[in-house]
Biopython code that builds the backbone (N, CA, C, O; Angstrom):
import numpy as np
from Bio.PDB.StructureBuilder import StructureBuilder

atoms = [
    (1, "UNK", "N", (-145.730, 169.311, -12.447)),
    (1, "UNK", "CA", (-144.973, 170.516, -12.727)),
    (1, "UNK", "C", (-143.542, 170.332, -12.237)),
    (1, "UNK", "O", (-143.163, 170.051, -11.100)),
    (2, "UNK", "N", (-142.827, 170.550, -13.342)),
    (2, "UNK", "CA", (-140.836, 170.501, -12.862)),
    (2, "UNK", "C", (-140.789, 172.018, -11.689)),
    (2, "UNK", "O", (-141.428, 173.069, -11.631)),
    (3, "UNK", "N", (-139.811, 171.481, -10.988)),
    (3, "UNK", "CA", (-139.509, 172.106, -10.251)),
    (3, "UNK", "C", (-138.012, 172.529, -10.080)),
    (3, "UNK", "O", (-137.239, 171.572, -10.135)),
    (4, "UNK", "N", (-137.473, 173.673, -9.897)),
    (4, "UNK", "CA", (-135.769, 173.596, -10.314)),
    (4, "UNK", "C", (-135.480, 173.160, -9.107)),
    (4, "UNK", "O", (-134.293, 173.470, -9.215)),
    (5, "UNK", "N", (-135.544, 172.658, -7.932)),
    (5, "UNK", "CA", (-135.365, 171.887, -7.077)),
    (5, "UNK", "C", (-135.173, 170.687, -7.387)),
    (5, "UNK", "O", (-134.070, 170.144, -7.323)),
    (6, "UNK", "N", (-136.514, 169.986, -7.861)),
    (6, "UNK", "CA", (-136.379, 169.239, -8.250)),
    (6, "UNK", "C", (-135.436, 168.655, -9.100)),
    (6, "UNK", "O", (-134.928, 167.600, -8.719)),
    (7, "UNK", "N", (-135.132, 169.082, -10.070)),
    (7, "UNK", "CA", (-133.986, 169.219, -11.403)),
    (7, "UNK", "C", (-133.000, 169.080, -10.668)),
    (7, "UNK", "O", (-132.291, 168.133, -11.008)),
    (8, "UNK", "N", (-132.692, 169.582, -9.881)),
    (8, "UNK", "CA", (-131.123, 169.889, -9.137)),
    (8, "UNK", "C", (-130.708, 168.929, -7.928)),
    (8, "UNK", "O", (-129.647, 168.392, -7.611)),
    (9, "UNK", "N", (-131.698, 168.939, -7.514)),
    (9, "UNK", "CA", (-131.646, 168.115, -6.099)),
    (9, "UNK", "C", (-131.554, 166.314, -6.479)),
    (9, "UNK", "O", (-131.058, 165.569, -5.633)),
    (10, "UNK", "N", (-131.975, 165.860, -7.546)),
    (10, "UNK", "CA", (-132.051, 164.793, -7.560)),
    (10, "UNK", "C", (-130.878, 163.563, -8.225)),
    (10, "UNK", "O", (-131.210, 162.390, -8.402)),
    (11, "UNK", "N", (-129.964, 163.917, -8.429)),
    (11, "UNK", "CA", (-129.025, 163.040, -8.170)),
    (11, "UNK", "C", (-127.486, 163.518, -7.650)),
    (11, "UNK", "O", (-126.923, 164.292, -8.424)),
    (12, "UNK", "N", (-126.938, 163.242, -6.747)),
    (12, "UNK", "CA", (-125.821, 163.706, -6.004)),
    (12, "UNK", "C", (-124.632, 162.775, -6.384)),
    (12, "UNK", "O", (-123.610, 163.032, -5.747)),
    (13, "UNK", "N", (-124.537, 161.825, -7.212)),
    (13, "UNK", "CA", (-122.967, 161.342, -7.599)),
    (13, "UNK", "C", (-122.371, 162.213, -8.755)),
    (13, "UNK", "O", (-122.399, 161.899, -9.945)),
    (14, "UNK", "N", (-121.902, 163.199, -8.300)),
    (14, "UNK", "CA", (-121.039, 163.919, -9.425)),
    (14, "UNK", "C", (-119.348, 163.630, -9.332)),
    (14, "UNK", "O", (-118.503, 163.555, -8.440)),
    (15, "UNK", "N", (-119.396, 163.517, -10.805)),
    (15, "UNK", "CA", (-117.788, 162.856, -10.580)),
    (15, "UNK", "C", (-117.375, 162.982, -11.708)),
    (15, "UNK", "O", (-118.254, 162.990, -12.570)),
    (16, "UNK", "N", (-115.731, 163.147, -12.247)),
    (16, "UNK", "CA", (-115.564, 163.539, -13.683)),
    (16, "UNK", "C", (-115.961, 162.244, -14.841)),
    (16, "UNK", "O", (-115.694, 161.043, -14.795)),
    (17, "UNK", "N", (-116.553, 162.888, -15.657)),
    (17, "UNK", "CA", (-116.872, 162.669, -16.623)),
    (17, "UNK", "C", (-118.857, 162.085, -16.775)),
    (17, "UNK", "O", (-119.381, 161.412, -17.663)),
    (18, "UNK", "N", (-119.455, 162.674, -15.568)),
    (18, "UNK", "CA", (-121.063, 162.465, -15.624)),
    (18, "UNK", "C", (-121.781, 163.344, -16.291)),
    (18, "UNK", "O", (-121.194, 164.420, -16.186)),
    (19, "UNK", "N", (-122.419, 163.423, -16.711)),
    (19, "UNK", "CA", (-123.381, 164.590, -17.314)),
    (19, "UNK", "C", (-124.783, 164.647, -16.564)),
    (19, "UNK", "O", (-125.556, 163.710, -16.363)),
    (20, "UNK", "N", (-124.902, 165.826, -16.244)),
    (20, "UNK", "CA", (-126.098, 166.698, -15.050)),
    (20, "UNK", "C", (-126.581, 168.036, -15.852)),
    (20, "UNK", "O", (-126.020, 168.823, -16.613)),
    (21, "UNK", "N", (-127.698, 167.927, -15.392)),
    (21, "UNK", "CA", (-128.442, 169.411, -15.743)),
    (21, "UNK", "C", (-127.869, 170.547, -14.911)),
    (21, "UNK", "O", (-127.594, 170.392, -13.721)),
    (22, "UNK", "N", (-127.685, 171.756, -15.599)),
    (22, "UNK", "CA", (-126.985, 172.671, -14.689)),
    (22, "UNK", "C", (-128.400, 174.293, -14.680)),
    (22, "UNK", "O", (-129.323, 174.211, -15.490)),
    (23, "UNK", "N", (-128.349, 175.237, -13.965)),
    (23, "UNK", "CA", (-128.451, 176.107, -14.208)),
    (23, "UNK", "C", (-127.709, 177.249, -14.443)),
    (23, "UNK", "O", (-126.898, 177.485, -13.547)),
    (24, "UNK", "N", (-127.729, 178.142, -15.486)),
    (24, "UNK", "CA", (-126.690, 179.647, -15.315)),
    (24, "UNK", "C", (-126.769, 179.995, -14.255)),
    (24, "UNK", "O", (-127.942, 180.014, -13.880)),
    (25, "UNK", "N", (-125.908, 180.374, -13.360)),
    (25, "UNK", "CA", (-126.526, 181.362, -13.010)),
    (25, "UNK", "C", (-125.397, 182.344, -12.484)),
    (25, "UNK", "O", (-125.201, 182.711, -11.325)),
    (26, "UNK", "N", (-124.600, 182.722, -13.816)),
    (26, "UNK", "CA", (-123.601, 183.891, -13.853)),
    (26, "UNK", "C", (-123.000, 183.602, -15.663)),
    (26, "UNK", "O", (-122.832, 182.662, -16.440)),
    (27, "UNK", "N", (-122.865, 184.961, -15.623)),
    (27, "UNK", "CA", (-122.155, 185.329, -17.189)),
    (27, "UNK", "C", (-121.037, 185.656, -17.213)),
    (27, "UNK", "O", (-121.255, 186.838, -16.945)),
    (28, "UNK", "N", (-119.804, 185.598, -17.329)),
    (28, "UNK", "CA", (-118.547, 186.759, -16.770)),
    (28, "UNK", "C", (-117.960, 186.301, -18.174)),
    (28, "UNK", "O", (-117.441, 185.200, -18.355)),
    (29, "UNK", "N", (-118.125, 187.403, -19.260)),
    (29, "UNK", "CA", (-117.202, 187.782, -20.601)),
    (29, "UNK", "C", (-115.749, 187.353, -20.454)),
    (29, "UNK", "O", (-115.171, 186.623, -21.260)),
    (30, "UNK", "N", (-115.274, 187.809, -19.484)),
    (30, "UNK", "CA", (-113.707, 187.110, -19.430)),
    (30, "UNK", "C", (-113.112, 185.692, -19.034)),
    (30, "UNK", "O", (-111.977, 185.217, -18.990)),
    (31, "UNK", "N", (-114.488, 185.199, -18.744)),
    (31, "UNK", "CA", (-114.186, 183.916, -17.882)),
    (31, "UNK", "C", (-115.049, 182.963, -18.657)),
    (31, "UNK", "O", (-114.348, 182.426, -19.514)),
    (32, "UNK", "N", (-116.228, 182.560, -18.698)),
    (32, "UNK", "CA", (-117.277, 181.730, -19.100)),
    (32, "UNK", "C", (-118.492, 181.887, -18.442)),
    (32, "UNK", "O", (-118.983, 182.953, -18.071)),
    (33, "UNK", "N", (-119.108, 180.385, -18.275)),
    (33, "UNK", "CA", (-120.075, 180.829, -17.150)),
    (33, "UNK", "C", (-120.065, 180.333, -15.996)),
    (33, "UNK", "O", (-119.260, 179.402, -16.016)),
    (34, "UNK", "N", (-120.645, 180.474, -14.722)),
    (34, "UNK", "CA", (-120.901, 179.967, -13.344)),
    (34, "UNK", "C", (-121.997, 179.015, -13.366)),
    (34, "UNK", "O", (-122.923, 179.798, -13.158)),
    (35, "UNK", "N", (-122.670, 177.598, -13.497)),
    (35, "UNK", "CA", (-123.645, 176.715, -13.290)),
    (35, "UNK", "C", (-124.482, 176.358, -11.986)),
    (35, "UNK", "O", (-123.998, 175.249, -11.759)),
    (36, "UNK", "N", (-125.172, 176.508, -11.244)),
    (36, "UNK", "CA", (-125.749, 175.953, -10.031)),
    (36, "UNK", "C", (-125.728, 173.976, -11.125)),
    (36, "UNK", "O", (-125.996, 173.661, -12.285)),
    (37, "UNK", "N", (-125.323, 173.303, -10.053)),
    (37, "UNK", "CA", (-124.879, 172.108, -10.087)),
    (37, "UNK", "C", (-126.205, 171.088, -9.412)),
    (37, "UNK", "O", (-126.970, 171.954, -8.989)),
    (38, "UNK", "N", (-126.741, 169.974, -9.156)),
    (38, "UNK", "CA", (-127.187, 169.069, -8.562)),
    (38, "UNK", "C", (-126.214, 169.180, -6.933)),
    (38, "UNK", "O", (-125.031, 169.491, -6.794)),
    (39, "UNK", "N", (-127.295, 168.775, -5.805)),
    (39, "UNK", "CA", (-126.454, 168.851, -4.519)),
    (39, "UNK", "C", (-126.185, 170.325, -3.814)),
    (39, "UNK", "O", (-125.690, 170.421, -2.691)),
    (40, "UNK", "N", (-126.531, 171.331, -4.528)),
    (40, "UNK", "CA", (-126.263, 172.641, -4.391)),
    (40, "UNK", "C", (-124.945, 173.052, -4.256)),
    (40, "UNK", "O", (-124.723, 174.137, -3.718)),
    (41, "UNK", "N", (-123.775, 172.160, -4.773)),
    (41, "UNK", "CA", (-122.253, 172.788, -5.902)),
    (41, "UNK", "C", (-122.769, 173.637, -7.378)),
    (41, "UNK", "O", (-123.833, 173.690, -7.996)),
    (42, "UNK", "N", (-121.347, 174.274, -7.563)),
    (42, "UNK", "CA", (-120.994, 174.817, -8.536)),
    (42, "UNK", "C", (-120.304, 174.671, -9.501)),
    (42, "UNK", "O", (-119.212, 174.146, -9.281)),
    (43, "UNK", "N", (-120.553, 174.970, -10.604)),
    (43, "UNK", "CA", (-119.852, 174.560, -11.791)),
    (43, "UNK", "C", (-119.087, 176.084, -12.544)),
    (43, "UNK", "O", (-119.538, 177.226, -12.630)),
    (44, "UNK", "N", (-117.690, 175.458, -13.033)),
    (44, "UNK", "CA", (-117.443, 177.215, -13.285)),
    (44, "UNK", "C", (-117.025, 176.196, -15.387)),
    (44, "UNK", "O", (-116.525, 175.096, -15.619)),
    (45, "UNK", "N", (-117.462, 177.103, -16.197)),
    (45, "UNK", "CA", (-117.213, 176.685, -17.135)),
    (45, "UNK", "C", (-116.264, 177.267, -18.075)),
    (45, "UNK", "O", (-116.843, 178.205, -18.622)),
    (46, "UNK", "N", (-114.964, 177.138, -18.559)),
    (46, "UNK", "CA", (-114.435, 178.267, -18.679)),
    (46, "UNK", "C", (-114.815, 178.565, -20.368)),
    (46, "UNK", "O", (-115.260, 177.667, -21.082)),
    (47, "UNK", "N", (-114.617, 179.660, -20.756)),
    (47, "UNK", "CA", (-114.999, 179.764, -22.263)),
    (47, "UNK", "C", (-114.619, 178.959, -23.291)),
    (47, "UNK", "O", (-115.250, 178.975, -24.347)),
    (48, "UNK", "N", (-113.790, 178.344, -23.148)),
    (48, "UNK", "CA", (-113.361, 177.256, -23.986)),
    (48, "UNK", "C", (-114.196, 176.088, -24.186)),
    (48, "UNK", "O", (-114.345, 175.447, -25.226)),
    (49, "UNK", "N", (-114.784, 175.874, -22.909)),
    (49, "UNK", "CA", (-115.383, 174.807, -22.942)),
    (49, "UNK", "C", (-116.804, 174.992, -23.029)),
    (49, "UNK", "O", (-117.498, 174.159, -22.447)),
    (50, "UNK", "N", (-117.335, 175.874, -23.611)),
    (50, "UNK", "CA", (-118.436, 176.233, -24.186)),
    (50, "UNK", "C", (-119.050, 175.793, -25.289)),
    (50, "UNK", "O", (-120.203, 175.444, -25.037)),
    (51, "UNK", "N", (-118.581, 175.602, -27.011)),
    (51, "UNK", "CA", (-118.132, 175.203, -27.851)),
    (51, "UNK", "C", (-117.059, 174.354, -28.242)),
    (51, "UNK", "O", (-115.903, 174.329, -27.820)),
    (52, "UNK", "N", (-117.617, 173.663, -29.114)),
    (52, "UNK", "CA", (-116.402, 172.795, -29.945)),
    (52, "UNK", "C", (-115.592, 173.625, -31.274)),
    (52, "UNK", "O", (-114.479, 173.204, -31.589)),
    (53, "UNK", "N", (-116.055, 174.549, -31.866)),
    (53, "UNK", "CA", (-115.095, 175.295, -32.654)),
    (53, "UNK", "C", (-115.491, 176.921, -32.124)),
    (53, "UNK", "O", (-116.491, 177.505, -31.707)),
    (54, "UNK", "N", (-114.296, 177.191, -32.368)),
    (54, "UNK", "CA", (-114.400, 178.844, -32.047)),
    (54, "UNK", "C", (-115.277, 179.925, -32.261)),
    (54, "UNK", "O", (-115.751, 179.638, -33.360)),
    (55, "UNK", "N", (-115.625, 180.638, -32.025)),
    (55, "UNK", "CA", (-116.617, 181.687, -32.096)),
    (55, "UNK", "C", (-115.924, 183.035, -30.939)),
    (55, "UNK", "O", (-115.504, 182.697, -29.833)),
    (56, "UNK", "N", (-115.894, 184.395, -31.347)),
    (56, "UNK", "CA", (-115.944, 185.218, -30.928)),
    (56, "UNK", "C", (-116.905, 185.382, -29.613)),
    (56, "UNK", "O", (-118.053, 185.678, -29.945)),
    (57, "UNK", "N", (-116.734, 185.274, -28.351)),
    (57, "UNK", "CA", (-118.128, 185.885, -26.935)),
    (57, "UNK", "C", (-119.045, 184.604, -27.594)),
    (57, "UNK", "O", (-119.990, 184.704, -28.377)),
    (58, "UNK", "N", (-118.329, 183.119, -26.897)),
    (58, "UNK", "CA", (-119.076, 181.990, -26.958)),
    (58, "UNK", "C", (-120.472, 182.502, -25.802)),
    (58, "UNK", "O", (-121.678, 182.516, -26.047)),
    (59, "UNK", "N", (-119.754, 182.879, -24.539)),
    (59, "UNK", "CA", (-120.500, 183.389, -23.594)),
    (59, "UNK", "C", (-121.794, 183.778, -23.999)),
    (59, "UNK", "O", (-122.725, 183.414, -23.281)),
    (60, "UNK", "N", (-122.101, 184.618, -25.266)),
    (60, "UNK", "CA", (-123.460, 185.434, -25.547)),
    (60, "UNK", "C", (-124.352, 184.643, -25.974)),
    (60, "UNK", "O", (-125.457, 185.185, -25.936)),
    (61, "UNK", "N", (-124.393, 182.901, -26.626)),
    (61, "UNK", "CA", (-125.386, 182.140, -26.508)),
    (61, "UNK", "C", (-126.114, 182.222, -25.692)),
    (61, "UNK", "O", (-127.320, 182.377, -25.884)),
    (62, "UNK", "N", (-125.356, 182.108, -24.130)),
    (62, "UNK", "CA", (-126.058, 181.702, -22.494)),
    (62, "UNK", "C", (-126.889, 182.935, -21.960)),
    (62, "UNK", "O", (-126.909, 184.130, -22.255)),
    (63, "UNK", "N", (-127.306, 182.450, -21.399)),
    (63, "UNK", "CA", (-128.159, 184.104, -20.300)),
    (63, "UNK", "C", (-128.709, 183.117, -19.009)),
    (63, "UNK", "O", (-128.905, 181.907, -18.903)),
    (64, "UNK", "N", (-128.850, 184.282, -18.093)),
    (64, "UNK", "CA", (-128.621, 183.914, -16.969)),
    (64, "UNK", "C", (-130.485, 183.146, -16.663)),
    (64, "UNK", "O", (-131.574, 183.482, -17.127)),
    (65, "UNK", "N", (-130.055, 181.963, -15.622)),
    (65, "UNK", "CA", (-131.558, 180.725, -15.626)),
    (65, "UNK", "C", (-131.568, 180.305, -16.701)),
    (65, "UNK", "O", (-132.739, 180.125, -17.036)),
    (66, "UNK", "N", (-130.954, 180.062, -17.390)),
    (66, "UNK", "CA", (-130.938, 178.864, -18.227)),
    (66, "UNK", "C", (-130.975, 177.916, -18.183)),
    (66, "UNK", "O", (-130.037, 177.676, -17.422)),
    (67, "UNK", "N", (-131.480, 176.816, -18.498)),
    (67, "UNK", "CA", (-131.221, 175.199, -18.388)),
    (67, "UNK", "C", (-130.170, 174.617, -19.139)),
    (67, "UNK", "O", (-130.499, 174.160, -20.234)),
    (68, "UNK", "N", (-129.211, 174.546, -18.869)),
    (68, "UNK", "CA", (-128.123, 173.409, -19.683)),
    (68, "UNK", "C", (-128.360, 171.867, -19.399)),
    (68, "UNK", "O", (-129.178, 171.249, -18.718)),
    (69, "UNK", "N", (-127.166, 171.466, -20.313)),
    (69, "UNK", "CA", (-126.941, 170.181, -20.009)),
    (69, "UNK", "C", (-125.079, 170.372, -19.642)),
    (69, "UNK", "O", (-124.367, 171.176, -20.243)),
    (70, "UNK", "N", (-124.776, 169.787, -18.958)),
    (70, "UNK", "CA", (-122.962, 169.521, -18.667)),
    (70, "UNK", "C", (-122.135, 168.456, -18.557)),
    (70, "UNK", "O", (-122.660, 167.354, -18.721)),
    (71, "UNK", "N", (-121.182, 168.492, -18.362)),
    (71, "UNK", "CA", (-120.163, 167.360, -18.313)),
    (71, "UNK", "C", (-118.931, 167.686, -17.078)),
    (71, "UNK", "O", (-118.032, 168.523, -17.161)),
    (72, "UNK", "N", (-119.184, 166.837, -16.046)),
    (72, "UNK", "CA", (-117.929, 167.067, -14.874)),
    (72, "UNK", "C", (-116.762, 166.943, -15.583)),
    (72, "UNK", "O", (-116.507, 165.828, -16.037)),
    (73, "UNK", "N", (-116.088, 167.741, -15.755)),
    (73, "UNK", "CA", (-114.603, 167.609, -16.199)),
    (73, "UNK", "C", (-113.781, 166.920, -14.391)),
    (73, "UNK", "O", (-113.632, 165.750, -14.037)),
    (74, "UNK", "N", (-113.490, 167.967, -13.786)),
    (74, "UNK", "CA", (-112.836, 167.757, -12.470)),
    (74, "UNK", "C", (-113.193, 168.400, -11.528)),
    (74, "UNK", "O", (-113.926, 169.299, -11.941)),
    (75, "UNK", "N", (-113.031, 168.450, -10.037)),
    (75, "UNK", "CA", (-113.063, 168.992, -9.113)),
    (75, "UNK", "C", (-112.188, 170.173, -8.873)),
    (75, "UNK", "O", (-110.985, 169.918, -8.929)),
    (76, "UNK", "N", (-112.371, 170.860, -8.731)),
    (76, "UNK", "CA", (-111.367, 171.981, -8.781)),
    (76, "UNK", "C", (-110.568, 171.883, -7.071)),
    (76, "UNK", "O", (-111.191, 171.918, -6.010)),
    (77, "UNK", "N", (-109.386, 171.783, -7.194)),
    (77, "UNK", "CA", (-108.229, 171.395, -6.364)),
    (77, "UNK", "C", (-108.119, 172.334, -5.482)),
    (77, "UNK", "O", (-107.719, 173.461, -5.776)),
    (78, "UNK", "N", (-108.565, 171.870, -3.945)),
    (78, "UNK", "CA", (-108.566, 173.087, -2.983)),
    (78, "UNK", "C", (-109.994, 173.509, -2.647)),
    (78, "UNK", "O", (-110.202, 174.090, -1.581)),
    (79, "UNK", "N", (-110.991, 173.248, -3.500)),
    (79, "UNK", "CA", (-112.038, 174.351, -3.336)),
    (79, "UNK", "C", (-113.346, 173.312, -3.477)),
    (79, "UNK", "O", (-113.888, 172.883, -4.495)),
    (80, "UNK", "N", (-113.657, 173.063, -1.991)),
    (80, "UNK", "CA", (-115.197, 172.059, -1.731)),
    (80, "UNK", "C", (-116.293, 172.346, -2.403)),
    (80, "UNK", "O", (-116.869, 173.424, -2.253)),
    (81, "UNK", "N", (-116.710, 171.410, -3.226)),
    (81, "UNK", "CA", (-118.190, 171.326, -3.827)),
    (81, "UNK", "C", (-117.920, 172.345, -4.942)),
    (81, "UNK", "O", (-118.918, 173.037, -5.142)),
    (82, "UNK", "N", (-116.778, 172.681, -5.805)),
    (82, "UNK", "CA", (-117.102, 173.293, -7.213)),
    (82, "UNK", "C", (-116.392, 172.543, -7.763)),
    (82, "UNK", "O", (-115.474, 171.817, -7.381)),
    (83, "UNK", "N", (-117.181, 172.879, -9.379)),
    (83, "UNK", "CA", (-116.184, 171.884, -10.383)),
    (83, "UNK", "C", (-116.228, 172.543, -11.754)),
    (83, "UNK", "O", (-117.051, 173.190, -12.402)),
    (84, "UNK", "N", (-115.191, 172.171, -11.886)),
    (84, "UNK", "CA", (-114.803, 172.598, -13.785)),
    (84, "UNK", "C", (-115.102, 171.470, -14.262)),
    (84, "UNK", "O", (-114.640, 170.330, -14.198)),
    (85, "UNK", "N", (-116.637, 172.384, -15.147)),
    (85, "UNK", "CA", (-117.605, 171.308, -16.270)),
    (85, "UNK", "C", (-117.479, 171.850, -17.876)),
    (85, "UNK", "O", (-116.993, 172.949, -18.144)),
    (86, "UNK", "N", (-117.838, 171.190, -18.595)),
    (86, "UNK", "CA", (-117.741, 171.405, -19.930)),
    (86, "UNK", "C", (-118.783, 171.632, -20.487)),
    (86, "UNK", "O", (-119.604, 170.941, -19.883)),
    (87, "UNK", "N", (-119.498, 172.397, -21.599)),
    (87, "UNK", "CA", (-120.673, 172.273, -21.717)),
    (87, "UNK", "C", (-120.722, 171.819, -23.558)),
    (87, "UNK", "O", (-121.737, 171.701, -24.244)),
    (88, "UNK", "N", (-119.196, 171.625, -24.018)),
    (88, "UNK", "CA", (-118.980, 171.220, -25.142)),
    (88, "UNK", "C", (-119.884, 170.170, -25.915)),
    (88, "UNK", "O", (-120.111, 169.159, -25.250)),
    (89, "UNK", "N", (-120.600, 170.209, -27.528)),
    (89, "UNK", "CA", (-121.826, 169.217, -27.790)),
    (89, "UNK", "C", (-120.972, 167.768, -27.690)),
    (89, "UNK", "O", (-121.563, 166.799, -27.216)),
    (90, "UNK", "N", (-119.337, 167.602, -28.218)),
    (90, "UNK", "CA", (-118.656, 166.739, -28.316)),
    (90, "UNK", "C", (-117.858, 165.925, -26.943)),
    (90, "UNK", "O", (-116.885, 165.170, -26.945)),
    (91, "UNK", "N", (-118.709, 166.423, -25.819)),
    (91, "UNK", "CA", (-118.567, 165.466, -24.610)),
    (91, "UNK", "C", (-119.947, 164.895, -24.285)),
    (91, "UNK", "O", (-120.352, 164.459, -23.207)),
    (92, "UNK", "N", (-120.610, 164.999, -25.515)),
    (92, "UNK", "CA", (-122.166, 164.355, -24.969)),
    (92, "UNK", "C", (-122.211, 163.126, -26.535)),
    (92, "UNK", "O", (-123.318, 162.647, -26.780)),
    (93, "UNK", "N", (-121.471, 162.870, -27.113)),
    (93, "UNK", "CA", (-121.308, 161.816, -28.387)),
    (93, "UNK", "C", (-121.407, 161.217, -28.147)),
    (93, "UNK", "O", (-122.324, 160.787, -28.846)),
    (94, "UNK", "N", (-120.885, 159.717, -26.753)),
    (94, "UNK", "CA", (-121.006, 158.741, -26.073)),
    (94, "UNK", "C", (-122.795, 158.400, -25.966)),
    (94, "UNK", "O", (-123.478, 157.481, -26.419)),
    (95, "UNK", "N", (-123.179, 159.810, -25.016)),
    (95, "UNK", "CA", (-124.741, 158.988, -25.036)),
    (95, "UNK", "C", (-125.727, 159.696, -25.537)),
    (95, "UNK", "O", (-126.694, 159.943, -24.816)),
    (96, "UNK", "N", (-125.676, 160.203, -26.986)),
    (96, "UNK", "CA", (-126.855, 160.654, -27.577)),
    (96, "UNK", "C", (-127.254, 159.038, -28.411)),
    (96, "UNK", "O", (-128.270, 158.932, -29.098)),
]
sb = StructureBuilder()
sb.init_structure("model")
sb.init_model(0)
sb.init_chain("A")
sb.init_seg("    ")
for serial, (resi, resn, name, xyz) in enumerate(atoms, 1):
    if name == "N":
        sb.init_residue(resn, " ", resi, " ")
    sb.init_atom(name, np.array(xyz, "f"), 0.0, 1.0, " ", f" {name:<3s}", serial, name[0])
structure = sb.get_structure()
């Protein structure tokens, strides 16, 4: 039986441009979404980087405990253990 511990806890090299399983676990309409990360960091995703072409409230795909998949964009400057990830299908082309 998976365990979201498990899922999360098990690999800790995050660095831009890796792809990790994330969980939702925040919605914010004006912003994107919030991810629980591997290592117990955070991922903030901003709406843009939700989709590869536009859509009106990309946000309303997601709901909160979700399982994604992501992409470390960067570390966000100043602020320990969060990162701006992407959840775009066209940063996962390399390794499908």
């Amino acid at each position: 039986m998976l365990v979201v511990g498990d899922l999360l806890d098990r690999d800790c090299d995050l660095h831009p441009g890796a792809v990790v399983p994330a969980l939702v676990i925040g919605v914010v309409k004006t912003r994107g979404l919030q991810v629980q990360l591997p290592c117990h960091q955070v991922g903030d995703a901003h709406f843009t980087d939700l989709l590869d072409s536009y859509e009106d409230h990309p946000e309303s795909r997601y709901h909160l405990d979700q399982f994604v998949r992501c992409c470390i964009v960067s570390e966000l400057a100043g602020i320990r253990r969060k990162w701006a990830v992407s959840l775009r299908p066209s940063r996962f082309v390399d390794i499908m």
